[in-house]
N, C-alpha and C positions, 0 to 999 in steps of 0.2 A: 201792327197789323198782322196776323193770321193768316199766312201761305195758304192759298185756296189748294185744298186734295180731291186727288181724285180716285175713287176707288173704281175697280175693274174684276169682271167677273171671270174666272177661266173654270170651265165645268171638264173633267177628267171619266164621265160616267160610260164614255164610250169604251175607255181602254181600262181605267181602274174598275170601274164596274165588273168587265169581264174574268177579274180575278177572285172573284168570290167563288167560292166552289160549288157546281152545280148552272154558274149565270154563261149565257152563250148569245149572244144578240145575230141575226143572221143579215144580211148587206139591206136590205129594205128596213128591218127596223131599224139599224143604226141612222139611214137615212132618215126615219120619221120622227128618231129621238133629235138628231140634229135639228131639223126643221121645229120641232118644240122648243128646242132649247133657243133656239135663235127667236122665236116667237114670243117669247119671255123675256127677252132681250141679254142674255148672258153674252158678254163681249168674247170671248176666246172659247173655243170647241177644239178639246181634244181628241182627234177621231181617230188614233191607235197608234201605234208601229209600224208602220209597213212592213218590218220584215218577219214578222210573226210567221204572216200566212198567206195565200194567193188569195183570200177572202178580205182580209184585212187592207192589204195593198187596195185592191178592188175597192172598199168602202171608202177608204181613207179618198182614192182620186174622184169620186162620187160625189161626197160629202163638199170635195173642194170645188166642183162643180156646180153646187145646187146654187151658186149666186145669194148665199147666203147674208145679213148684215154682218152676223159675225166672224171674227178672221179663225181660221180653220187651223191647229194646231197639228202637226204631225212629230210624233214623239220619235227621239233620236239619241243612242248613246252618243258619246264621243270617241264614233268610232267613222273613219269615210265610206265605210260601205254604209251604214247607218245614213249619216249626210245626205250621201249621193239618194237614197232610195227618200229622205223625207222631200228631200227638192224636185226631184221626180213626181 
């Protein structure tokens, strides 16, 4: 028998997008891309780095706000100020 799999979505277009030269998403639209994305049903939303930017932070606690189905990613090196600011 055939181990039942489960595949899962993690969308990166909040924070990888933003590195395209020229792409700049401002705290409302990242909140409307999220809510799309969640509305499509993509299981994991990564919504930036916090420690980018005071904007970034800002969308990131937003985004975790919005009561979303899907669980809200906050990207983090392996660094404890990193840590601290994604659990934050």
């Amino acid at each position: 028998m055939t181990p039942k799999r489960e595949v899962r979505i993690l969308d990166t277009t909040l924070r990888e997008g933003e590195q395209a030269a020229g792409v700049s998403f401002t705290i409302d639209e990242k909140i409307e891309i999220a809510k799309k994305l969640d509305d499509i049903g993509v299981d994991i939303i990564e919504a930036g780095h916090p420690l980018v930017s005071k904007d970034v932070l800002e969308a990131v606690k937003r985004i975790a706000g919005e009561k979303l189905r899907a669980r809200v990613l906050a990207h983090a090196r392996a660094r404890q100020q990193d840590l601290d600011a994604a659990i934050a």
